[in-house]
Biopython code that builds the backbone (N, CA, C, O; Angstrom):
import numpy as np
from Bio.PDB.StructureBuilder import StructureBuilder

atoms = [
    (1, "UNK", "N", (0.843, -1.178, 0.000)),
    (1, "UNK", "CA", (0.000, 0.000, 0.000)),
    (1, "UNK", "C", (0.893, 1.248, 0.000)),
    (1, "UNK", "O", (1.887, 1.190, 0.724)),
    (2, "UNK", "N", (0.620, 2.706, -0.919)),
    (2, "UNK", "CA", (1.309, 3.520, -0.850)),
    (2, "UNK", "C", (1.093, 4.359, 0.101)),
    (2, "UNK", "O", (0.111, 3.995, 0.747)),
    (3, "UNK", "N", (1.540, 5.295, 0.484)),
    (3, "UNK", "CA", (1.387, 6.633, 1.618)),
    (3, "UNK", "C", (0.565, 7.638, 0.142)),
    (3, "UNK", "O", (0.423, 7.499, -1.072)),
    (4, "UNK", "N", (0.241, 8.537, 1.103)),
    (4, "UNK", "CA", (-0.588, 9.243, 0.694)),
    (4, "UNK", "C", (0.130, 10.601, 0.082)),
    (4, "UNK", "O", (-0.558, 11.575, -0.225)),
    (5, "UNK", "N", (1.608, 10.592, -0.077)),
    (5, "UNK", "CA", (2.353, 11.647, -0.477)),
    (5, "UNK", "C", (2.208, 10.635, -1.695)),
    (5, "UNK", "O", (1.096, 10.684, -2.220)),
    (6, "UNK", "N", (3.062, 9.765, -2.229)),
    (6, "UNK", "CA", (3.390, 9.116, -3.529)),
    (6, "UNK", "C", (2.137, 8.983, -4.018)),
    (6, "UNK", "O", (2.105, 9.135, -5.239)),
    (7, "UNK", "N", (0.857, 8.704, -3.398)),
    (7, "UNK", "CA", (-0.122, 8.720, -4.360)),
    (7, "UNK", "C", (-0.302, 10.240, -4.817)),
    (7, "UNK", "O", (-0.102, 10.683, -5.948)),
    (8, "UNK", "N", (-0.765, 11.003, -3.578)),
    (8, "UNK", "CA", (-0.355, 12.939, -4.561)),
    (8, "UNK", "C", (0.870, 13.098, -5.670)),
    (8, "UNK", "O", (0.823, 13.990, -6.518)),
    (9, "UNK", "N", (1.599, 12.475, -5.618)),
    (9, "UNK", "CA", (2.828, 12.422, -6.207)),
    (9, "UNK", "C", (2.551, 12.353, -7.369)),
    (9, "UNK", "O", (2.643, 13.337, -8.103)),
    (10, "UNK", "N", (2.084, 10.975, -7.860)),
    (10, "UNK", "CA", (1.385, 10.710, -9.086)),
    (10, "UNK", "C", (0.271, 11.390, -9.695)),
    (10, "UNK", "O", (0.379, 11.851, -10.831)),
    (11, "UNK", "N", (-0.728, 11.480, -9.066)),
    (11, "UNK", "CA", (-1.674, 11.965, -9.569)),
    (11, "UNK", "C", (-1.527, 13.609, -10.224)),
    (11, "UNK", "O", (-2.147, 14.173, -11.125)),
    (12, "UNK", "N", (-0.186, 14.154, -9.141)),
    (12, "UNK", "CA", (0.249, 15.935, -9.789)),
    (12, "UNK", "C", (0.465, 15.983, -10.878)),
    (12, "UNK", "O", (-0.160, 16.682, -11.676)),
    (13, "UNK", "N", (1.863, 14.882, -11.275)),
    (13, "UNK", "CA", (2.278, 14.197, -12.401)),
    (13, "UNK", "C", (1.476, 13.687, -13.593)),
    (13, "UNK", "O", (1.903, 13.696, -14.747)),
    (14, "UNK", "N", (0.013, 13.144, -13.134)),
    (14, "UNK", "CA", (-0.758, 12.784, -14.372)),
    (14, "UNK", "C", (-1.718, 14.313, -14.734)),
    (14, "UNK", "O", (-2.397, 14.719, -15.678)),
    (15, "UNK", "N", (-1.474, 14.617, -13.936)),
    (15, "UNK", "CA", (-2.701, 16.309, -14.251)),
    (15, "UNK", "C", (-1.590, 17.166, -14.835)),
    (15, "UNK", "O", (-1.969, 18.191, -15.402)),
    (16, "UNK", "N", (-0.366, 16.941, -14.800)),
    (16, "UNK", "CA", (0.771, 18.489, -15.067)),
    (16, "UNK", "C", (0.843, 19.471, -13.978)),
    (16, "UNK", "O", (1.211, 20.593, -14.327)),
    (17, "UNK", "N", (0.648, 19.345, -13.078)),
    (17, "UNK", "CA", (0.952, 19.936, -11.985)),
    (17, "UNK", "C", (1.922, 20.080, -11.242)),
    (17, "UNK", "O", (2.086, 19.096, -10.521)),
    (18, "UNK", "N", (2.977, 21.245, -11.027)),
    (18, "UNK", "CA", (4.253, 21.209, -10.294)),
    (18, "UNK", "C", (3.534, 21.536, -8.971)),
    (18, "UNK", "O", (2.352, 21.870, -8.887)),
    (19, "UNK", "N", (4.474, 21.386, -7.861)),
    (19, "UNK", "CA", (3.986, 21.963, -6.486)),
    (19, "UNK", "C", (3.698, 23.659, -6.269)),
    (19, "UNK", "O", (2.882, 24.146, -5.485)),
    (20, "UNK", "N", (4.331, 24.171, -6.913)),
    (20, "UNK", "CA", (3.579, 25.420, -6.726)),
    (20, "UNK", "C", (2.491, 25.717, -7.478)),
    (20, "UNK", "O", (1.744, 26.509, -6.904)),
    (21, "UNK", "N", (2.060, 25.309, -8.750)),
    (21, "UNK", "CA", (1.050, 25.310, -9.204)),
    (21, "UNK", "C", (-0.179, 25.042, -9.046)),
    (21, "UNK", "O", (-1.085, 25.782, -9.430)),
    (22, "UNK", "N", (-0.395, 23.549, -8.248)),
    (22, "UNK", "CA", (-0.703, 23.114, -7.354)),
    (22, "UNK", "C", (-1.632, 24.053, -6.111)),
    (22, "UNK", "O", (-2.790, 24.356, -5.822)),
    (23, "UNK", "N", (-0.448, 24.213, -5.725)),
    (23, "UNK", "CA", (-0.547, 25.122, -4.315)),
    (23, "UNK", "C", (-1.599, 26.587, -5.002)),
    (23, "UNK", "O", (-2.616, 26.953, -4.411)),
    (24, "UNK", "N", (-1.073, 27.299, -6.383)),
    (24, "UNK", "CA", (-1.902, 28.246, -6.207)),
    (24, "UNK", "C", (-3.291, 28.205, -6.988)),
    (24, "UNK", "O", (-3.943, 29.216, -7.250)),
    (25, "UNK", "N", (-3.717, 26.695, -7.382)),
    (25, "UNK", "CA", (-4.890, 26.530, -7.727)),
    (25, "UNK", "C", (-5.873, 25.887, -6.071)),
    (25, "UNK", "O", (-7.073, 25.642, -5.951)),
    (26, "UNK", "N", (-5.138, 25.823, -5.398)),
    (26, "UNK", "CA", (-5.659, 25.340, -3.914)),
    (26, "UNK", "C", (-5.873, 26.148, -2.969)),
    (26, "UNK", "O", (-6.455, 25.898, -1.914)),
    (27, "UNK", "N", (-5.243, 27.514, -3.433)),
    (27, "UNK", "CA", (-5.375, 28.711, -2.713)),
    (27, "UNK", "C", (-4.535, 28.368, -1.070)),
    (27, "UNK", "O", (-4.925, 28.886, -0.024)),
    (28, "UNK", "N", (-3.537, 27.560, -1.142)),
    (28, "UNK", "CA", (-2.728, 27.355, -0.069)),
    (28, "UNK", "C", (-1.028, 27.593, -0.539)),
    (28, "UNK", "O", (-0.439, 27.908, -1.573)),
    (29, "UNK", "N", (-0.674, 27.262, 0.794)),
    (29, "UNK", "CA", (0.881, 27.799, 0.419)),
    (29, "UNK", "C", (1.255, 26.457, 0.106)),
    (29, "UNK", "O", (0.736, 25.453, 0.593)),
    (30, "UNK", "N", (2.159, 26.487, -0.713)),
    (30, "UNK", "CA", (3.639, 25.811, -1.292)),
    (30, "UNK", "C", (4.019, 24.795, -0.238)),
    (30, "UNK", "O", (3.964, 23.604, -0.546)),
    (31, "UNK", "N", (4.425, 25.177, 1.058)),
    (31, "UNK", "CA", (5.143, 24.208, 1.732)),
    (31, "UNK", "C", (3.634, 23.606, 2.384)),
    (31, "UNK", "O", (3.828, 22.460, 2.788)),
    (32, "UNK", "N", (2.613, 23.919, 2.537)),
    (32, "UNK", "CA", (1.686, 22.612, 2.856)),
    (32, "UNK", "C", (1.514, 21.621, 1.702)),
    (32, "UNK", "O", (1.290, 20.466, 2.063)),
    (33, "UNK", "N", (1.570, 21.822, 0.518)),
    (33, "UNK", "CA", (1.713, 20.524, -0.758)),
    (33, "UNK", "C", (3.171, 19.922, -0.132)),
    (33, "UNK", "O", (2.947, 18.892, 0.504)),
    (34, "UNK", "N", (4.491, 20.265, -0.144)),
    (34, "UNK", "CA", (5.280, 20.070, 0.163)),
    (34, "UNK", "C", (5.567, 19.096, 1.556)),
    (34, "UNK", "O", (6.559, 18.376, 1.661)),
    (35, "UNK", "N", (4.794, 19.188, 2.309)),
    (35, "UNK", "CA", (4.396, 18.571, 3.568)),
    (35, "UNK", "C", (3.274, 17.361, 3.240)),
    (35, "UNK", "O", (3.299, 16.321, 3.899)),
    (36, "UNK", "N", (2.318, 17.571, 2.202)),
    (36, "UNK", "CA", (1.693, 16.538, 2.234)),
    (36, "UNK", "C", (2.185, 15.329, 1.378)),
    (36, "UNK", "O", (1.946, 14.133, 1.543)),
    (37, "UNK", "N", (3.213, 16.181, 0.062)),
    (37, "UNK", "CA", (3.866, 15.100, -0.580)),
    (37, "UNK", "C", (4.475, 14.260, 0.151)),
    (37, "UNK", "O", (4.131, 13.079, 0.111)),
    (38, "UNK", "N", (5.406, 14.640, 0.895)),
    (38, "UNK", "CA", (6.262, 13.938, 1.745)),
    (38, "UNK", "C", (5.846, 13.544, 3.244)),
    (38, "UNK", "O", (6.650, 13.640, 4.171)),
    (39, "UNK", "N", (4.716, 13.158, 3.388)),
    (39, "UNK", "CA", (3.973, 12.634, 4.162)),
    (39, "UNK", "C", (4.270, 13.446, 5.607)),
    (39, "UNK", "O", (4.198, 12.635, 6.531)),
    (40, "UNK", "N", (4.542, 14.630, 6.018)),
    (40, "UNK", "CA", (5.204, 14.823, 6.740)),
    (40, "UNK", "C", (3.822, 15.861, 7.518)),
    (40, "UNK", "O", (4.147, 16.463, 8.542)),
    (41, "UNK", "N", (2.456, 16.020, 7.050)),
    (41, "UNK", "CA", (1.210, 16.548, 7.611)),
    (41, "UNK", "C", (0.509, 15.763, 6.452)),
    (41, "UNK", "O", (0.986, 15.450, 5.362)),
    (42, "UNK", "N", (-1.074, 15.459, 7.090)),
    (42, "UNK", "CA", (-2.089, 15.499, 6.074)),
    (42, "UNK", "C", (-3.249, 16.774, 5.750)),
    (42, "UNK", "O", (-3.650, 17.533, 6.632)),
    (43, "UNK", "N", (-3.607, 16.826, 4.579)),
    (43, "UNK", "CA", (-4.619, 17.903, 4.397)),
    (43, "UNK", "C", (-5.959, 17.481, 5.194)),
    (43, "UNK", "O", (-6.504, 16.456, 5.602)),
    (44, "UNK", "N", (-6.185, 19.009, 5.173)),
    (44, "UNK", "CA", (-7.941, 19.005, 6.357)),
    (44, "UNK", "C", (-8.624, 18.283, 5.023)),
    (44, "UNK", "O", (-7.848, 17.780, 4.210)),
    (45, "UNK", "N", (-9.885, 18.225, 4.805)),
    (45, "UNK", "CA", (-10.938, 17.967, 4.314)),
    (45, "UNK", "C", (-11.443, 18.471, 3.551)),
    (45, "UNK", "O", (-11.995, 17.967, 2.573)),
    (46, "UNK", "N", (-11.340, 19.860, 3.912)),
    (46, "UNK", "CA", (-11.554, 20.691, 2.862)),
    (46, "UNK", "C", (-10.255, 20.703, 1.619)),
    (46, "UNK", "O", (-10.498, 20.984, 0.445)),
    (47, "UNK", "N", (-9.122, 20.413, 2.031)),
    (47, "UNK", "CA", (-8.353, 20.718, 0.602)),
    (47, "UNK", "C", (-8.274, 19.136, 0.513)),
    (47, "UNK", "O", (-7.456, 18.821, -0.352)),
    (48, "UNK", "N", (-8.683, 18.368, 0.942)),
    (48, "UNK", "CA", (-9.367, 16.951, 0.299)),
    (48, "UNK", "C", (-9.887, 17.129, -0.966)),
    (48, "UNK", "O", (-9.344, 16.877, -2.041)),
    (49, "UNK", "N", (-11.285, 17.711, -0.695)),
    (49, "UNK", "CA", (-12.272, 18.176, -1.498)),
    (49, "UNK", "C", (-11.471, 18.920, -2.746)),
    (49, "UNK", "O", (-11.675, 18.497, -3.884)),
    (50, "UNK", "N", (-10.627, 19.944, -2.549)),
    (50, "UNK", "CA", (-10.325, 20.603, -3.471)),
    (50, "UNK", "C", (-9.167, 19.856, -4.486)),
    (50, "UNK", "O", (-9.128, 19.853, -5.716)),
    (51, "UNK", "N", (-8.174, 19.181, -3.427)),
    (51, "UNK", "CA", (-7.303, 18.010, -4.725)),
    (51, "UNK", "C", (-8.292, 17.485, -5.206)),
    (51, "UNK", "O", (-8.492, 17.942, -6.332)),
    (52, "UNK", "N", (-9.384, 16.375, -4.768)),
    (52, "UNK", "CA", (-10.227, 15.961, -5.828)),
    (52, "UNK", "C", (-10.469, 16.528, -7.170)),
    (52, "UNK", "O", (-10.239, 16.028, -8.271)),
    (53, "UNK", "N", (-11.094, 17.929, -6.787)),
    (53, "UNK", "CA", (-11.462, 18.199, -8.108)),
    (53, "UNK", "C", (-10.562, 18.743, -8.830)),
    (53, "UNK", "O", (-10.764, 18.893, -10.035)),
    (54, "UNK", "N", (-8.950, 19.297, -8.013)),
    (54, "UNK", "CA", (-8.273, 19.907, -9.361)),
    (54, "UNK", "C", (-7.652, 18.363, -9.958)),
    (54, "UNK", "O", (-7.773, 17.838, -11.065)),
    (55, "UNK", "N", (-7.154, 18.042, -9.074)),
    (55, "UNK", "CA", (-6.494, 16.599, -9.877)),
    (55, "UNK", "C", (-7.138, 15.830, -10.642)),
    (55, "UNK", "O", (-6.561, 14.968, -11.306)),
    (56, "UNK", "N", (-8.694, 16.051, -10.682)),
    (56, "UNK", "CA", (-9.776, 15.040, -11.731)),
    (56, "UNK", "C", (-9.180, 13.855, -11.449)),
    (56, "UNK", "O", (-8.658, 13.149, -12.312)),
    (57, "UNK", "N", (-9.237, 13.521, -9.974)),
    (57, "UNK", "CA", (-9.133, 12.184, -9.743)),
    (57, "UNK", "C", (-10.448, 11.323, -8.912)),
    (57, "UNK", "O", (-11.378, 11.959, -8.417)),
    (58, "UNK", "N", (-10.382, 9.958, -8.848)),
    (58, "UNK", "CA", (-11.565, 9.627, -7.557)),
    (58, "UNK", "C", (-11.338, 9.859, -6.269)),
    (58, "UNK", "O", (-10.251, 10.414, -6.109)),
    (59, "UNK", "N", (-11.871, 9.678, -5.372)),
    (59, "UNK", "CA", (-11.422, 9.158, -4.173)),
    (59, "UNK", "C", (-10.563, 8.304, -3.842)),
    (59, "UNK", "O", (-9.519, 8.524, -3.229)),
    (60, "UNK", "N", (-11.100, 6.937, -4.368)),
    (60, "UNK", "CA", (-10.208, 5.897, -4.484)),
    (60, "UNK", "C", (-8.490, 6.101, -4.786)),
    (60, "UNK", "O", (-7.537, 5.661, -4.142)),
    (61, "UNK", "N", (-8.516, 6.807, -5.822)),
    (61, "UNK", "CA", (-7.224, 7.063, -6.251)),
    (61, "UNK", "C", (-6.497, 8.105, -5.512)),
    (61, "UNK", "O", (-5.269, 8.080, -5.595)),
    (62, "UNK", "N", (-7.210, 9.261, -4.612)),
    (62, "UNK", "CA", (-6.449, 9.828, -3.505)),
    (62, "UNK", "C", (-6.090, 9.257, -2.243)),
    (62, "UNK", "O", (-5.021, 9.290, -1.633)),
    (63, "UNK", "N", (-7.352, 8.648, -1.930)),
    (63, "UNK", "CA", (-6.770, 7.856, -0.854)),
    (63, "UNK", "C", (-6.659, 6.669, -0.450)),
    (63, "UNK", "O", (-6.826, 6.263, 0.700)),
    (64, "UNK", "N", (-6.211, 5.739, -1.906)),
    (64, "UNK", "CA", (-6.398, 4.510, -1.701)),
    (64, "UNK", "C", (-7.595, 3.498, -1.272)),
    (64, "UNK", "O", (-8.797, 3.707, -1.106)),
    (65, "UNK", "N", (-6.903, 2.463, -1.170)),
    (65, "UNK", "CA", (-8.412, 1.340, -0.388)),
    (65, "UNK", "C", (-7.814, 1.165, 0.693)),
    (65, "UNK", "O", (-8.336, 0.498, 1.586)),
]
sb = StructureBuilder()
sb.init_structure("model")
sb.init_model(0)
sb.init_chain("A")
sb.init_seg("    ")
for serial, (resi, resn, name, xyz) in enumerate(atoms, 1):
    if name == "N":
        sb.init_residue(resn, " ", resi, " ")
    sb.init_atom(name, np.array(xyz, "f"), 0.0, 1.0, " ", f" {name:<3s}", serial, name[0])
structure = sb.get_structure()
């Protein structure tokens, strides 16, 4: 099972998304992507919600099974 940074990892990667880019379609700073890539905090719920929809991914695929 992966951590939840390498799955963000990928999914930035399949959308074209660098980390700051990222960050300013999320309306958050830089080093919280940076922190969640590298598993080192997780996002609230609300920027749950919001990777979902910028990454056009499922659930499933953010946060695993």
């Amino acid at each position: 099972m992966t951590g939840f940074g390498e799955r963000l990892d990928r999914l930035m990667r399949r959308a074209g998304y660098t980390q700051p880019r990222l960050a300013e379609a999320l309306g958050c700073a830089k080093n919280s992507v940076y922190r969640w890539r590298h598993d080192l905090s997780e996002p609230s719920m609300y920027s749950l919600v919001m990777l979902k929809r910028v990454l056009g991914c499922t659930w499933r695929e953010l946060m695993g099974e």
